[in-house]
C-alpha positions as CSV (number, residue, x, y, z in Angstrom):
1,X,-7.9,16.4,12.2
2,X,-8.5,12.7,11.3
3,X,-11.8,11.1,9.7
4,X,-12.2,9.0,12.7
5,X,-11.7,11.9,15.1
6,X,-14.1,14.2,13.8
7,X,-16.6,11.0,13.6
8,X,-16.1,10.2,17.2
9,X,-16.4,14.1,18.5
10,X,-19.5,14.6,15.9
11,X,-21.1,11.4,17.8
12,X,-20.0,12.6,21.0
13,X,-21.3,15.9,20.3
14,X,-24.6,14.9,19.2
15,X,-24.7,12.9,22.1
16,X,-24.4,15.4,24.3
17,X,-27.1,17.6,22.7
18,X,-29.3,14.8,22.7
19,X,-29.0,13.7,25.9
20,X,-28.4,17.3,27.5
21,X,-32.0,18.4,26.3
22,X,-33.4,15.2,27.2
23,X,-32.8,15.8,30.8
24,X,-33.1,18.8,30.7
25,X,-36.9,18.5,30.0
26,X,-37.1,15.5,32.7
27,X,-35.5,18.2,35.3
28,X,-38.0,20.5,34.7
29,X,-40.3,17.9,34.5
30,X,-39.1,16.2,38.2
31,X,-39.3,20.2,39.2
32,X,-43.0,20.8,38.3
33,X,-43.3,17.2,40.3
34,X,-42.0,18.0,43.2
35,X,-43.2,21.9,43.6
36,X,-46.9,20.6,42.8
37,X,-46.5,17.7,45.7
38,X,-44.9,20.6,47.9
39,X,-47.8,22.6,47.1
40,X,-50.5,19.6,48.0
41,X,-48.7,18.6,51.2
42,X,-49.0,22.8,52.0
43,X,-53.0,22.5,51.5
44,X,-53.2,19.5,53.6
45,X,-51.1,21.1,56.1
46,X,-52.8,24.6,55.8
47,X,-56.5,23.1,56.2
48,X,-55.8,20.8,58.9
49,X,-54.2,23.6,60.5
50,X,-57.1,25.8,60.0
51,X,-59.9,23.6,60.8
52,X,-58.0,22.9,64.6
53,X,-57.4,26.6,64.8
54,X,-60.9,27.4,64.4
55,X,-62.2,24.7,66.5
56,X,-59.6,25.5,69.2
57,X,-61.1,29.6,68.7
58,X,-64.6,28.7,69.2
59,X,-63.8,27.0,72.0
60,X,-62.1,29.3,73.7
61,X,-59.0,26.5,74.1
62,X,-56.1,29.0,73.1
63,X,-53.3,26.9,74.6
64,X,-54.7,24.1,72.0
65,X,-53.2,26.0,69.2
66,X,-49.8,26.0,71.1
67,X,-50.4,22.3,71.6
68,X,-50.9,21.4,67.9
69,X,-47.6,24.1,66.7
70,X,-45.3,23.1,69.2
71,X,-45.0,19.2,68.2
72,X,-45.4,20.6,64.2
73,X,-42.3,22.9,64.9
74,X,-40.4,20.3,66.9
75,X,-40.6,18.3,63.5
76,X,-40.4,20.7,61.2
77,X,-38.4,23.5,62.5
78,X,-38.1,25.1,58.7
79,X,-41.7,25.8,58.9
80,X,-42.8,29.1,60.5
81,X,-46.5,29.6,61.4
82,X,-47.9,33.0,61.1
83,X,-50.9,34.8,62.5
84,X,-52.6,37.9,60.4
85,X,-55.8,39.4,62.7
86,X,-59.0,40.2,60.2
87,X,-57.4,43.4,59.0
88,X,-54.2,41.6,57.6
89,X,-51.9,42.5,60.2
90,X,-49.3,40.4,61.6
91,X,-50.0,39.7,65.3
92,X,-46.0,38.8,66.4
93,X,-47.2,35.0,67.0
94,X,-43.6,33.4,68.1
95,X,-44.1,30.6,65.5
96,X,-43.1,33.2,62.6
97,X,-40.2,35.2,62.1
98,X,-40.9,38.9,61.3
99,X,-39.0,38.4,58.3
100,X,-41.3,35.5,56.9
101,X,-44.4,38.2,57.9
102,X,-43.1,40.9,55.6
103,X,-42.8,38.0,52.6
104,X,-46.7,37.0,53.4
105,X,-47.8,40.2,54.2
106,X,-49.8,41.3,50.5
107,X,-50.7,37.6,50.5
108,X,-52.2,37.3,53.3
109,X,-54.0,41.1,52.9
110,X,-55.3,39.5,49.6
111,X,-56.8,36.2,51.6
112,X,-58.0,38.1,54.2
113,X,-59.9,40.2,51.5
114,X,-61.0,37.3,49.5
115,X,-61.7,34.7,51.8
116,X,-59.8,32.5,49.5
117,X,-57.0,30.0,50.3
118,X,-54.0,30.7,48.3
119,X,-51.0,28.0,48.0
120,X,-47.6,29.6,46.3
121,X,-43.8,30.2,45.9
122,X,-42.7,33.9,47.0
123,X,-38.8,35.0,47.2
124,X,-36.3,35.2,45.5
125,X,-35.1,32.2,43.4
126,X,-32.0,31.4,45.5
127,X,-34.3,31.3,48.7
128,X,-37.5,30.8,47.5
129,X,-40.4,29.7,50.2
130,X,-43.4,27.7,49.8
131,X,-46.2,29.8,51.4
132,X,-50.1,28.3,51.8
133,X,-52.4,31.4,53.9
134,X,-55.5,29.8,55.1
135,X,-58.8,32.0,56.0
136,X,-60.0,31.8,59.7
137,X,-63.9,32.1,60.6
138,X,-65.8,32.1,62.7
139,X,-70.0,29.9,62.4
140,X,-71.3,32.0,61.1
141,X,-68.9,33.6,58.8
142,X,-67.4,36.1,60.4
143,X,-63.6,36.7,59.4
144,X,-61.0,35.9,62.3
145,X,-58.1,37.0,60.0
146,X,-55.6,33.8,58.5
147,X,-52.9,31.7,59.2
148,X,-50.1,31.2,57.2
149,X,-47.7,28.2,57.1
150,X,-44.1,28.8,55.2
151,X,-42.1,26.4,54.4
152,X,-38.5,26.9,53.3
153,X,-37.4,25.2,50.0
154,X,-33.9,24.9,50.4
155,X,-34.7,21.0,51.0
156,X,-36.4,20.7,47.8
157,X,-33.5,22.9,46.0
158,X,-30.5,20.7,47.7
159,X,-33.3,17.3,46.0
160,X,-32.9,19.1,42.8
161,X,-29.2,19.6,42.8
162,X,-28.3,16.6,43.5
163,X,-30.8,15.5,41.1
164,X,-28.8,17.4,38.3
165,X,-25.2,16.4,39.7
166,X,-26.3,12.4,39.4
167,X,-28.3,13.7,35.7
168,X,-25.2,15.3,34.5
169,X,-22.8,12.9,35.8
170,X,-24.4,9.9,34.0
171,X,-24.5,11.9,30.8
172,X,-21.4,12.5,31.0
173,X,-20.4,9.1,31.9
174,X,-23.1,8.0,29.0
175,X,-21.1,9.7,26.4
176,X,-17.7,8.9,27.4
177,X,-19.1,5.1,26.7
178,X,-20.5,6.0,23.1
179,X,-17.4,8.0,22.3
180,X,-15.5,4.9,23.8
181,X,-17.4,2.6,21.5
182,X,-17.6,4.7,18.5
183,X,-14.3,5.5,18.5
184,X,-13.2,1.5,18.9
185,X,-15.9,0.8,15.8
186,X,-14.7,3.5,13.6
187,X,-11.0,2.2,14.5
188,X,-12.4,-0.9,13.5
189,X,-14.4,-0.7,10.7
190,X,-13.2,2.8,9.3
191,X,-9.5,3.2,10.5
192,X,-8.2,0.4,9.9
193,X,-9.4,-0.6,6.1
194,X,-8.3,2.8,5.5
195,X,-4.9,2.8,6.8
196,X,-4.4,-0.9,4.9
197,X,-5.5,0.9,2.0
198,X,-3.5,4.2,2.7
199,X,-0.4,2.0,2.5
200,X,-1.3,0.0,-0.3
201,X,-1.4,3.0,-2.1
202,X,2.2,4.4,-1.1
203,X,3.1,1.0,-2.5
204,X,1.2,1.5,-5.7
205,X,2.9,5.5,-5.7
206,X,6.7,3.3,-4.9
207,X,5.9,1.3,-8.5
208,X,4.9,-1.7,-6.7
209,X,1.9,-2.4,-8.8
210,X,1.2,-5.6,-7.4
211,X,0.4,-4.3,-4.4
212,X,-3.3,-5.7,-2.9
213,X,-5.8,-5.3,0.0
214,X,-7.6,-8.3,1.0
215,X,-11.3,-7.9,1.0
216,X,-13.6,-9.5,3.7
217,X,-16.7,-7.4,4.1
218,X,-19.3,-5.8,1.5
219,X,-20.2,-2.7,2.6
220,X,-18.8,0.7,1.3
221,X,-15.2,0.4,2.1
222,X,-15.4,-2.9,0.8
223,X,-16.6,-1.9,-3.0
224,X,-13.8,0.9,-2.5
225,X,-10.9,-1.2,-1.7
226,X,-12.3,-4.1,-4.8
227,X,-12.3,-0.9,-7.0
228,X,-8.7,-0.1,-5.7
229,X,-7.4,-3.8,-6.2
230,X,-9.2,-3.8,-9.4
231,X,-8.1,-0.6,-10.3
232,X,-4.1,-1.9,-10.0
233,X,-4.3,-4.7,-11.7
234,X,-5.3,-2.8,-14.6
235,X,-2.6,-0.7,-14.2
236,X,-0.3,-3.5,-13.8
237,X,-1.9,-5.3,-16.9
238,X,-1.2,-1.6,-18.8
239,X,2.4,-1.4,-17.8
240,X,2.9,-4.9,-18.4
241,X,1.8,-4.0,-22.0
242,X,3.4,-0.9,-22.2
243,X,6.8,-2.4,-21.1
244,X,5.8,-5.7,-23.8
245,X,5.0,-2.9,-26.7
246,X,8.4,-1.0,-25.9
247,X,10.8,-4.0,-25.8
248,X,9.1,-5.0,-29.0
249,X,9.7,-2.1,-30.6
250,X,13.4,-2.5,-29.6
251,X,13.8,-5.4,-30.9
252,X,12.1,-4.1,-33.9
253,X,14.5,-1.7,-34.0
254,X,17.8,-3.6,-33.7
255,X,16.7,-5.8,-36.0
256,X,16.5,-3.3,-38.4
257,X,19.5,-1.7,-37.5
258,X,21.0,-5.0,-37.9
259,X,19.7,-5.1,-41.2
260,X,20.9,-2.3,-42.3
261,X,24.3,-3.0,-41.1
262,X,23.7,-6.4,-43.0
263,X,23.1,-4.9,-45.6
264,X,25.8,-2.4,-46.0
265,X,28.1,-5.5,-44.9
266,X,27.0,-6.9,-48.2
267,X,27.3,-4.2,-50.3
268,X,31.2,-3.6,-48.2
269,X,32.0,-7.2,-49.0
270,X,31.3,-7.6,-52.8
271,X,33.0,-4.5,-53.2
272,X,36.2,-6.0,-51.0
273,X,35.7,-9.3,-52.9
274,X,35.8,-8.2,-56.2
275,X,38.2,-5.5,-56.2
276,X,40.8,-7.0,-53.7
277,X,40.9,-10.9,-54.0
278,X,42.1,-11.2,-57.0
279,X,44.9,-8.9,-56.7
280,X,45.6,-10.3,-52.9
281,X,45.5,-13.7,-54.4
282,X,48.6,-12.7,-56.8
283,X,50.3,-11.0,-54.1
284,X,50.0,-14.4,-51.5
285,X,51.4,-16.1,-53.8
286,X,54.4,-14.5,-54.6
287,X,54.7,-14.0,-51.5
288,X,54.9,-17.5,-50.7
289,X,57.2,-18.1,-53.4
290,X,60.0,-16.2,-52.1
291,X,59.4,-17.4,-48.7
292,X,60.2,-20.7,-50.8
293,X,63.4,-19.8,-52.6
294,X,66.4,-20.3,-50.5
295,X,68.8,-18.5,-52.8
296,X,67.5,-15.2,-51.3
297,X,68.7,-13.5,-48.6
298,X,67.5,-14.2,-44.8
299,X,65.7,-10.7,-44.1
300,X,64.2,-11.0,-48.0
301,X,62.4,-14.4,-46.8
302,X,61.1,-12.8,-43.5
303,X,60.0,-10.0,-44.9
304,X,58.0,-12.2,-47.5
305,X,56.5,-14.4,-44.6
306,X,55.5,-11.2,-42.9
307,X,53.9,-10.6,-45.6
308,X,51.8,-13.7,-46.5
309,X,50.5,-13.7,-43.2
310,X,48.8,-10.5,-43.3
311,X,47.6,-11.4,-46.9
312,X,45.9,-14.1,-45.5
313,X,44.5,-12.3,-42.7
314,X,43.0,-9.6,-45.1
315,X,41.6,-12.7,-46.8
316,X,40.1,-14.4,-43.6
317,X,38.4,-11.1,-43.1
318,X,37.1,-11.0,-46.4
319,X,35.7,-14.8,-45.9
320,X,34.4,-13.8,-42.5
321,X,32.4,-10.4,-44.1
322,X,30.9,-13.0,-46.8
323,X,30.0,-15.6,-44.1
324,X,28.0,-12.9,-42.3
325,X,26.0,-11.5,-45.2
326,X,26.1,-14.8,-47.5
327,X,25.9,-17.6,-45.6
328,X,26.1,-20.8,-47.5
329,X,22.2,-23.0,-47.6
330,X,22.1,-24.6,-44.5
331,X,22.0,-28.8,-44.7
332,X,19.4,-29.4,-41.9
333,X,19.2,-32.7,-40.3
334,X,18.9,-34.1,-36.9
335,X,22.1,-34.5,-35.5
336,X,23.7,-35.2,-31.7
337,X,25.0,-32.4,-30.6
338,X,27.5,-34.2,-28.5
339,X,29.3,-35.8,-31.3
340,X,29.0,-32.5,-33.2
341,X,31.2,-30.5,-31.3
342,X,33.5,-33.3,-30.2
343,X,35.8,-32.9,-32.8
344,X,35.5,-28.7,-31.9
345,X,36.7,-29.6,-28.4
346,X,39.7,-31.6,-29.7
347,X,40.9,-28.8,-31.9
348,X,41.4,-26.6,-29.5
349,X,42.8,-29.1,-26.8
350,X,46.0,-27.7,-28.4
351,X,45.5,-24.1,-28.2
352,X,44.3,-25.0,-24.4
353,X,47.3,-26.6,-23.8
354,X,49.7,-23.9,-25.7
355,X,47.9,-21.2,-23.4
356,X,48.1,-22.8,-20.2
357,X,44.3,-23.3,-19.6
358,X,42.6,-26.3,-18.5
359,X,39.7,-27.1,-20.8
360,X,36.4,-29.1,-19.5
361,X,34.0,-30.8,-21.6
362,X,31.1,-32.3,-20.0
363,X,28.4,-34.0,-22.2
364,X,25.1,-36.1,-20.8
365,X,24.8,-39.7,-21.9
366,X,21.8,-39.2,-23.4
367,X,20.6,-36.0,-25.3
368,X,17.4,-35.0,-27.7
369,X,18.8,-34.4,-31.3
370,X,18.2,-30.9,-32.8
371,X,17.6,-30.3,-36.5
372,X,20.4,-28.1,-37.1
373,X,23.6,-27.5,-39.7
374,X,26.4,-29.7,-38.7
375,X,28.6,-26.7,-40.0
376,X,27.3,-24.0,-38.3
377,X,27.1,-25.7,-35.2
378,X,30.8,-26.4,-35.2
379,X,31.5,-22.6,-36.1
380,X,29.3,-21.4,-33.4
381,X,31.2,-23.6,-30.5
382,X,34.6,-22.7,-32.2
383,X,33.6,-18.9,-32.2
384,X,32.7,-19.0,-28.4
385,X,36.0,-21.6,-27.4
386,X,38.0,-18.9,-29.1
387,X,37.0,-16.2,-27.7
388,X,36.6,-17.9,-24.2
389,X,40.6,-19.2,-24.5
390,X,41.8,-15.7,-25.1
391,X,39.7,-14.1,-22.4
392,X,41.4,-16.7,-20.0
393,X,44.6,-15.9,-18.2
394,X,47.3,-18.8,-17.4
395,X,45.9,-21.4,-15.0
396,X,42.4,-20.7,-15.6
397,X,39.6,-22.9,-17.0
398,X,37.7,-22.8,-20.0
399,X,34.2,-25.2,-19.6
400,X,31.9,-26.4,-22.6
401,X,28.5,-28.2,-21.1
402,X,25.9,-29.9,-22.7
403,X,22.1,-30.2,-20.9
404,X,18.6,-30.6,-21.9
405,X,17.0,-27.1,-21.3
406,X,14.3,-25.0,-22.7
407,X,14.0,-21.6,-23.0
408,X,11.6,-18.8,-24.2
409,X,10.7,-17.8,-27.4
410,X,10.8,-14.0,-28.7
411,X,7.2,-13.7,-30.0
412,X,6.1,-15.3,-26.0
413,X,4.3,-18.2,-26.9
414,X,6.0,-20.0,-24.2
415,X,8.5,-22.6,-23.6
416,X,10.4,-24.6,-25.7
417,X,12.7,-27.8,-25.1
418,X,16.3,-27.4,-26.0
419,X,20.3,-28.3,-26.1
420,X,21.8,-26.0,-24.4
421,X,25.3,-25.2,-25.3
422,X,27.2,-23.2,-22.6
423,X,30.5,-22.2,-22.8
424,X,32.6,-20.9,-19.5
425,X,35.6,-18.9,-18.7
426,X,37.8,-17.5,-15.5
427,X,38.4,-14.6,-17.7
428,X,38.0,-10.9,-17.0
429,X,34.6,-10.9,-18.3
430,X,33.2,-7.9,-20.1
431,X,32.4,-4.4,-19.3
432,X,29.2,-2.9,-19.0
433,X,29.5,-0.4,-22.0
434,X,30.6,-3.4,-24.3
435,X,27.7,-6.4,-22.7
436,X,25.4,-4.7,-25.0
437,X,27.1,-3.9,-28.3
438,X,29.7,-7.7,-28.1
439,X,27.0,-9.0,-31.2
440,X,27.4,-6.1,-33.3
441,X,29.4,-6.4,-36.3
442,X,33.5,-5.2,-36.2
443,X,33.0,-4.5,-32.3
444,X,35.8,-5.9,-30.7
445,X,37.3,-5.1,-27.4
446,X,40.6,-7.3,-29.2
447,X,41.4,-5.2,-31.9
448,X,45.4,-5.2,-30.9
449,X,45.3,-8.8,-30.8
450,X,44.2,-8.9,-34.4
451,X,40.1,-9.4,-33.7
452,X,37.8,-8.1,-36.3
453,X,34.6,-8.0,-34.5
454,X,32.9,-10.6,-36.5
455,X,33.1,-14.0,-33.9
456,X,30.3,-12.9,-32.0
457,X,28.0,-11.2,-34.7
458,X,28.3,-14.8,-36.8
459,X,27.1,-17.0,-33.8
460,X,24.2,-14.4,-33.5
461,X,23.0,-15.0,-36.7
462,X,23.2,-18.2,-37.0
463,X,21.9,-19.3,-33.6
464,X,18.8,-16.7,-34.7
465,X,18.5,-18.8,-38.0
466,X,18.4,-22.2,-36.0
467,X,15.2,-20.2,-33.9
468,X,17.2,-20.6,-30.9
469,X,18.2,-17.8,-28.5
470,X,21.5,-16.9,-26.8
471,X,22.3,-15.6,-23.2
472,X,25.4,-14.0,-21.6
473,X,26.3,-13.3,-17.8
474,X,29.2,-11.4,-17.3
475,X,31.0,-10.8,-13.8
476,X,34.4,-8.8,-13.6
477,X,37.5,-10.5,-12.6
478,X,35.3,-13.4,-12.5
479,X,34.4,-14.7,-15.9
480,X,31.9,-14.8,-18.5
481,X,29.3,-17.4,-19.2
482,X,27.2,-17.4,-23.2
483,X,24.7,-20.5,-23.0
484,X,23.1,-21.2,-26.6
485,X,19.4,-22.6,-27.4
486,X,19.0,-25.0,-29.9
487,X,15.6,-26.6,-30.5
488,X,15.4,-30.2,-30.0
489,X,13.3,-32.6,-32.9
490,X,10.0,-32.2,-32.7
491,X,9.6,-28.6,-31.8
492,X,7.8,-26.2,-33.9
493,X,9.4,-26.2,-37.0
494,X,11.2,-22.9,-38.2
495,X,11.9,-23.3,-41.7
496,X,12.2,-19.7,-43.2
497,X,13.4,-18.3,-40.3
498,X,16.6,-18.9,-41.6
499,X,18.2,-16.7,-44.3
């Protein structure tokens, strides 16, 4: 059963109690009324009625008593008048039934032997009779018997029913209003909040800690739903945290991964340098030496080409693994970013051309400088071109935009202005289970094509040593889209951020 329900039937309840003993007591109280008034109205009856008899007696006027009962009968036709002689006999007077007699009889006995008037109720409940027996004497005392008057009281019984019916009818109707109006307040005032707070808390149970109850009164419900609101906003302040504290610690964590694949990079690439260049050096260059003799054979001088281009792939490799884990000193200065990558954009016009794709390059009239490396720059928009051209079919389009932008910083001190750099292709785009591993070094979903998984990991670095940030959206069958940060002038400076 519901709060509100048991409120309204504990009201309603009470009510009834209340008001049920109330009249209760004003019934019995209207009872005692109305059987003392019958009772008075008997006495003045009786003693009128006695007085005439006895005057009517001593003057020897019998048919006067007839005179006086027949109108009072007429009237009155529930009263009976009875005669009992001076031994307390009924004398058969046909004003009084027999039956009435036998009822009176042992009261009138006692008046007749007291010479006292008596007034009472005799009978059973259901047909109770108001009886008054009146003494009869004579001058000078002598006892002529009495007369007694009944009265039935099925009158003042049907008065007191319908008393009770009207009693119990407005109680009834009485409570039906308070439980009417309880029940409407308690839907009001009680219901309601709760039920606004009962679904503010399934939303609160869903995740949905933002979830709030507005608060417009000040009473108990009030203080509860402030303490609920309050109560959730601490929550969503702790998750907030929480959620803060473990993407911190992940970035912790993949930095140091990263450092310690830095590091083994290093110690992989002095190892390669030292105990491989200088013997791949000698071998390039005989290779390119019989490439250059033309008194050799045709498959001899393939065969030696074939071979000085994978020499100097294993030696762009090398270069690449040395880039990543010795990066030359960066020469910072504030340069246009426009005219940086320019001469990017026309280098690989060819390869865009070669390939099929149409290559975009839109760049703003006006841009803030950055402080940057000219060099790195350069590598990082030739890294992402590359990539971007050999992600793009025939026929598709390869974009490189330039806009004033700003973007977030890692340790959440807010906003910073920025060049954005954002390169876009109609390519394939990139899987789900490679978005998050594509900066990693020697991850490469283009290992057939002769990729070594270093492109990506470069421009990571150096974008991070610039203290700018990088962003990718990916859409299959649709394309990809990398858009790079680079602090303009002016910003917070980030020397020693970069290695």
């Amino acid at each position: 059963m519901r709060v509100p329900t048991k409120l309204v039937l504990g009201l309603a309840g009470a009510s009834a109690i209340i008001l049920g003993a109330h009249h209760i007591r004003e019934f019995r109280t209207q009872e005692r009324e109305l059987t003392d008034n019958a009772k008075r109205e008997m006495r003045v009856l009786g003693t009128a009625l006695q007085v005439a008899i006895e005057n009517a007696l001593r003057d020897q006027q019998i048919s006067d008593i007839h005179e006086i009962l027949e109108p009072l009968k007429l009237k009155d036709s529930a009263i009976d008048v009875l005669f009992f002689n001076a031994a307390g006999l009924f004398t058969g007077h046909p004003f009084g039934s027999r039956s009435s007699a036998e009822l009176v009889r042992e009261a009138a006995q006692e008046v007749t032997a007291s010479q006292q008037a008596v007034v009472r109720v005799l009978g059973p409940a259901a047909h109770s009779r108001m009886v008054g027996i009146f003494p009869l004497r004579r001058e000078h005392g002598a006892n002529l018997g009495s007369v007694a008057v009944v009265r039935s009281l099925d009158g003042l019984r049907a008065d007191l029913r319908a008393l009770a019916v009207s009693t119990t009818f407005s109680t009834l109707t009485l409570i039906a209003g308070v439980a009417g109006v309880a029940w409407f307040l308690v839907h009001l005032y009680v219901r309601r909040p709760l039920m606004k707070l009962m679904a503010a808390m399934k939303e609160v149970r869903a995740g949905d800690l933002t979830a709030n109850v507005s608060v417009q009164r000040s009473d108990e419900l009030g203080l509860l739903t402030a303490e609920f609101n309050s109560m959730v906003g601490e929550l969503e302040n702790a998750r907030r945290s929480l959620i803060e504290a473990s993407e911190s610690r992940e970035a912790l964590e993949a930095g140091l991964r990263r450092v310690d694949k830095l590091a083994t990079l290093g110690q992989l690439s002095a190892g390669l340098a030292h105990e491989i260049g200088s013997p791949l050096q000698i071998l390039n260059g005989r290779a390119r030496a019989l490439v250059g003799r033309t008194d050799l054979p045709a498959d001899v001088r393939r065969i030696a080409r074939i071979f000085e281009e994978q020499s100097d792939r294993i030696a762009k490799i090398v270069e690449q693994l040395l880039a990543v884990v010795r990066r030359k000193p960066a020469h910072w200065g504030e340069i246009d970013v426009g005219a940086t990558v320019a001469p990017i954009v026309d280098l690989i016009a060819h390869e865009a051309r070669r390939r099929g794709v149409r290559l975009e390059f839109e760049r703003p009239n006006a841009l803030f400088k950055i402080v940057a490396d000219v060099d790195q720059v350069q590598q990082v928009t030739l890294n992402l071109l590359s990539n971007a051209l050999r992600a793009t079919p025939p026929d598709g389009l390869v974009r490189l935009a330039l806009a004033g932008s700003s973007f977030k910083t890692a340790e959440g001190t807010g906003e910073r202005p920025s060049v954005s750099l954002v390169v876009e292709d109609t390519g394939c785009g990139i899987s789900e289970g490679s978005l998050g591993r594509i900066f990693e070094p020697f991850f490469t979903t283009w290992s057939e094509a002769g990729g070594a998984g270093l492109g990506l990991s470069v421009v990571k670095s150096i974008v991070d040593g610039h203290g700018g940030a990088i962003a990718v959206f990916t859409e299959k069958n649709v394309g990809t889209r990398f858009t790079v940060h680079f602090p303009v002038a002016g910003a917070p400076t980030f020397e020693g951020l970069v290695a």
